[in-house]
N, C-alpha and C positions, 0 to 999 in steps of 0.2 A: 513447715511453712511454705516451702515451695510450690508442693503441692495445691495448698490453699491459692497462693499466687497466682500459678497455671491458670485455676477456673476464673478467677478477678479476671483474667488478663483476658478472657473471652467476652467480658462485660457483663457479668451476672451477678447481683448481689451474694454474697455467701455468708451463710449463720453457721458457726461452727459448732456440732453438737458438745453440751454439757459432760458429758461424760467422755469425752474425748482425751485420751491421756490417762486416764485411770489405768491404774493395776490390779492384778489380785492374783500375784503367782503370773502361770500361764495366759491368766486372760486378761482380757482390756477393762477392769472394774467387775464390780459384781452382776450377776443377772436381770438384777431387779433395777439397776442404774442402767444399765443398756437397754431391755424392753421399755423401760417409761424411757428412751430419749428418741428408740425407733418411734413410739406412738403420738411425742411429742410434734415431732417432724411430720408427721401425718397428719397431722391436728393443726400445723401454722400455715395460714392460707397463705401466706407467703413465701412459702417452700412449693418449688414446681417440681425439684428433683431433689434425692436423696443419692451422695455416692458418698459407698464406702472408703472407709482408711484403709485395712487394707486383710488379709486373710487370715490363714493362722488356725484359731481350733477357736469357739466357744458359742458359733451362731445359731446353735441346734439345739443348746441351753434354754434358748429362748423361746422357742415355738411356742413353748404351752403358755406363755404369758402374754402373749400376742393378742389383739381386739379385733380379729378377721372382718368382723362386719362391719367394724368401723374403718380398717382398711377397703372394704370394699364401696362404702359409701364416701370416701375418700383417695382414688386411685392419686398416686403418683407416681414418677419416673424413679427406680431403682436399677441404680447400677454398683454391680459388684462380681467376683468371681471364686472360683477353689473353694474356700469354706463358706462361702456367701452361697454355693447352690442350698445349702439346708432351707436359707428364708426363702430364695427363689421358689424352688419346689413346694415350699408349702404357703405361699401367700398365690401361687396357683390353684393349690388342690383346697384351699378353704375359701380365697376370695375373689378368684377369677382373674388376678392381679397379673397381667406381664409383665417380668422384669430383663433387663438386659444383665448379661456378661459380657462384663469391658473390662475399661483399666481401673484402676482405686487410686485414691488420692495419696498413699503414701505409700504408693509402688511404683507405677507408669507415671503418676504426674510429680511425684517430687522428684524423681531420677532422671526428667524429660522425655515427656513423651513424645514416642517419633510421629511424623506428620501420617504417614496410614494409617496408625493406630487414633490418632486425634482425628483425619478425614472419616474413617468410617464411625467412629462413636457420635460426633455430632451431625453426619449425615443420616444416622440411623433416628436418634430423640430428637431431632429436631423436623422431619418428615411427616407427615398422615396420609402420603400416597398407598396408592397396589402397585401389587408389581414390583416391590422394588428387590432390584438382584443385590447379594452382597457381592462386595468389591473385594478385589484380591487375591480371587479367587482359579484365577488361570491355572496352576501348578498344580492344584488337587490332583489327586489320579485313584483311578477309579479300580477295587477290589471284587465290586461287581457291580454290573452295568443293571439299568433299568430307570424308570422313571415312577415316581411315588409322592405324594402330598400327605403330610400329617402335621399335627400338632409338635411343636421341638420342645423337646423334653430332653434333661439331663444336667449335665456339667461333672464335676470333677467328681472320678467314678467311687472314692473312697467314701467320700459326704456320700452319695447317694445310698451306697450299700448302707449306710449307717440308717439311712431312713428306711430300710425295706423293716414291714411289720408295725410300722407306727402310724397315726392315723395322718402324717403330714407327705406323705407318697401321693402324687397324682396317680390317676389312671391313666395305664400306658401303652392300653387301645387303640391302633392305629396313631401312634405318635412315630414323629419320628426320634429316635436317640442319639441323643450325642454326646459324647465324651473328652475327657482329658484327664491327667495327672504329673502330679511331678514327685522323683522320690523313691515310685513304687517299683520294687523288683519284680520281673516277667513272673515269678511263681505266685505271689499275690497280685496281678492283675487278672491270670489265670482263674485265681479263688473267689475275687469279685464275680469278673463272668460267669462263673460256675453258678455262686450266688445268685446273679439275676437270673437266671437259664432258669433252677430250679424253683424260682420265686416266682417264674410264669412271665414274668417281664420281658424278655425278648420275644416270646412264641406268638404275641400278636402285633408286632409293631409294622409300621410299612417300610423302614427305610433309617439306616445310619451312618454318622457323620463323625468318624475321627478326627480329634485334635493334634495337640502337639503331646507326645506322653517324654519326658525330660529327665535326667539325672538319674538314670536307671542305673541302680547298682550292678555291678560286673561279678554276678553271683559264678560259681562255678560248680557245679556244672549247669549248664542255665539251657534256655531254649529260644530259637527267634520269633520275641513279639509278633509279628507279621503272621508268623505259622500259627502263632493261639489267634490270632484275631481270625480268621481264614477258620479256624477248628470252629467256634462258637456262629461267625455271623454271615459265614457261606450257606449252611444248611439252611437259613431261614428263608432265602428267595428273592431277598429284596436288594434292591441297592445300595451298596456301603462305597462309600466315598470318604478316602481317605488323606490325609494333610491336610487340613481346614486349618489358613492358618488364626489359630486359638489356642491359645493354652496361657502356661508358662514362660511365654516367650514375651521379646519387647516389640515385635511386629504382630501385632493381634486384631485381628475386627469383631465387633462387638453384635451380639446373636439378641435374636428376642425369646427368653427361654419362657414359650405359651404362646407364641406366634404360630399364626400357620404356616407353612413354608411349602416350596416344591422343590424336589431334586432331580435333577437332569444327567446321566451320568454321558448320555451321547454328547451333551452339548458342555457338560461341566459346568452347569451353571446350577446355584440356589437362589433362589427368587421369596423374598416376604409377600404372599398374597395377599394381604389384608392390612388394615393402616395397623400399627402398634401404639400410637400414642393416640389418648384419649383427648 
């Protein structure tokens, strides 16, 4: 309930979904009680935004149940992260939907969100400017330098591998990537990479954006991150700019995953070209 509080406290009505609180094992209720409550929410003209509770495993269950074209004749503001890229990525590649990666309501907002993390979420969905740079962004430092515009595509690098071969994959054509995880050890982040490499996903992108990658097991004998990331997204040519602060962390700014963006690695700056909310 905190959580819920938080948003009240911003002055916005809030409906708590129905299925909120359900179980079933690992997941949050069954499939068919979470798809009817995501399409519920898109259907109540009185919902402007949908944010999730919070991550975990079971979002990718639901793709095939999904009403794309009535998401698409219905946009609204979706925020969520880590196992929420499944629906980002694919309420992209079927209904042209931008969604953001922020905080969730039973992660960042019931634990108190810090004020960067809450400055940039509501300066991002609350905007319909160009132009607009994200904030926080000083510290980044740069793996390789250059300058590239694409579509942002990505999020939490295990969901994504999990979508390569299904039909709910964007195409990742001049996009730019970007990444995070928490959890994963250096030799399966390696495996991912590899994954997308040989999946053709990286060989056409313009430019990417590492996160925060967290809680890495202390595998031994092991290898430094930095050195596999450098193996996979040096050869490509383009600009990777790395510590974007996102991820797993409690100081996070929140991305429009299907936004255009530009990245500046002389200036360190990402800039949203284009308004993001409809």
């Amino acid at each position: 309930m905190h959580g819920i509080s938080a948003l009240l406290a911003e002055g916005y009505y809030s409906r708590l979904g129905w299925s909120v609180g359900a179980k079933d094992g690992y997941l949050a209720g069954s499939d068919a009680a979470r798809a009817a409550d995501i399409m519920d929410m898109f259907g109540d003209e009185r919902v402007r935004a949908i944010f999730c509770t919070r991550g975990g495993y079971g979002a990718a269950r639901l793709l095939e149940r999904l009403d794309y074209s009535f998401i698409h004749r219905h946009p609204k503001i979706l925020v969520g992260f880590s196992d929420i890229t499944a629906l980002s990525l694919a309420m992209y590649a079927k209904a042209g939907l931008v969604t953001f990666a922020g905080p969730m309501v039973a992660a960042e907002f019931a634990s108190g969100i810090l004020p960067m993390a809450s400055t940039a979420l509501w300066e991002m969905i609350r905007n319909r400017r160009q132009n607009q740079r994200l904030p926080y962004c000083e510290n980044i430092e740069v793996m390789q330098s250059g300058a590239a515009e694409g579509t942002l595509l990505g999020g939490n690098l295990a969901v994504l591998c999990s979508l390569v071969g299904t039909p709910w994959l964007p195409d990742f054509r001049d996009a730019v990537l970007f990444l995070e995880d928490v959890g994963e050890s250096v030799y399966r982040i390696d495996r991912m990479l590899l994954q997308l490499r040989q999946a053709g996903i990286l060989s056409n992108i313009r430019g990417v954006m590492l996160g925060s990658f967290t809680a890495i097991p202390e595998d031994r004998p092991n290898r430094e991150l930095d050195r596999v990331f450098a193996e996979y997204f040096k050869p490509l040519g383009v600009p990777v700019l790395t510590g974007i602060p996102f991820g797993h962390i409690p100081e996070k700014i929140t991305l429009p995953i299907g936004g255009r963006v530009r990245l500046d690695s002389e200036r360190k700056t990402i800039t949203v070209l284009e308004p993001v909310i409809a």
